[in-house]
C-alpha positions as CSV (number, residue, x, y, z in Angstrom):
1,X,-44.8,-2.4,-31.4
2,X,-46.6,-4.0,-28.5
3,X,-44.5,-6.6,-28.3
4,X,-41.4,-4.7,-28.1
5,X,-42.0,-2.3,-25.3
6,X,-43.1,-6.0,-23.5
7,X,-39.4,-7.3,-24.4
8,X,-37.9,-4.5,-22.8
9,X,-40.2,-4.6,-20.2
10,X,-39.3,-8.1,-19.0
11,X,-35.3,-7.5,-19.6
12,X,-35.4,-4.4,-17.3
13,X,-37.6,-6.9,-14.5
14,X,-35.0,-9.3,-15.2
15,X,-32.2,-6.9,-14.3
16,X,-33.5,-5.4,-11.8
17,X,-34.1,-8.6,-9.7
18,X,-31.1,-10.3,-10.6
19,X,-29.4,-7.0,-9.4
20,X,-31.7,-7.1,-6.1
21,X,-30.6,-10.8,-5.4
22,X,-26.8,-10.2,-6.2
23,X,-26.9,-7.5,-3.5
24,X,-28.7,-9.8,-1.4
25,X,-26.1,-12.6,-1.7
26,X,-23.7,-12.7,0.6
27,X,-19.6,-12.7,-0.6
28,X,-18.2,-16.4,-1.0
29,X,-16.7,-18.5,-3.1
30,X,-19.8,-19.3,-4.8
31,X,-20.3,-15.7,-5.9
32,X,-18.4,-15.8,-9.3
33,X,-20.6,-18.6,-10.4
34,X,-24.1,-16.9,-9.4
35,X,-23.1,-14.1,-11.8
36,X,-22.2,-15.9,-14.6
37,X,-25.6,-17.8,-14.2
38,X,-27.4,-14.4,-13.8
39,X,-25.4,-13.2,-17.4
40,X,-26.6,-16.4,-19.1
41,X,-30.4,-15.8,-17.7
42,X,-30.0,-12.0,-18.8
43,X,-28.5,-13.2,-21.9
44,X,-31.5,-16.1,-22.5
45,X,-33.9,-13.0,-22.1
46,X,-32.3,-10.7,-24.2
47,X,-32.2,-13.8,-27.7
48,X,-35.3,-14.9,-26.9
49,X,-37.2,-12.5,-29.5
50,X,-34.5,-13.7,-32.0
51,X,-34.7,-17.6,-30.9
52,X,-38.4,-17.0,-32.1
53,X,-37.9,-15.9,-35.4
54,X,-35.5,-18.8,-36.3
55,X,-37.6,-20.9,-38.6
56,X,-39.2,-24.1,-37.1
57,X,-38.4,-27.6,-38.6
């Protein structure tokens, strides 16, 4: 159960900084592609429990 509330512990970190440096960035052409990075980190964070399961070969 531990390990769970850690999980959601780090995704909501995760969020909340990515959210802090989003606001931080200033508008440009660049800005689409910083927020498709920050969905595939929140995204990493969010499968990583599953990616652990997975059997290892």
């Amino acid at each position: 159960m531990g390990e769970i509330f850690t999980w959601a512990g780090d995704v909501f970190v995760i969020i909340i900084s990515l959210a802090f440096f989003q606001i931080l960035i200033p508008s440009s052409n660049l800005t689409k592609y910083l927020k498709f990075i920050f969905s595939l980190v929140i995204l990493a964070v969010i499968l990583d429990p599953l990616i652990n399961l997975l059997p290892a070969e």
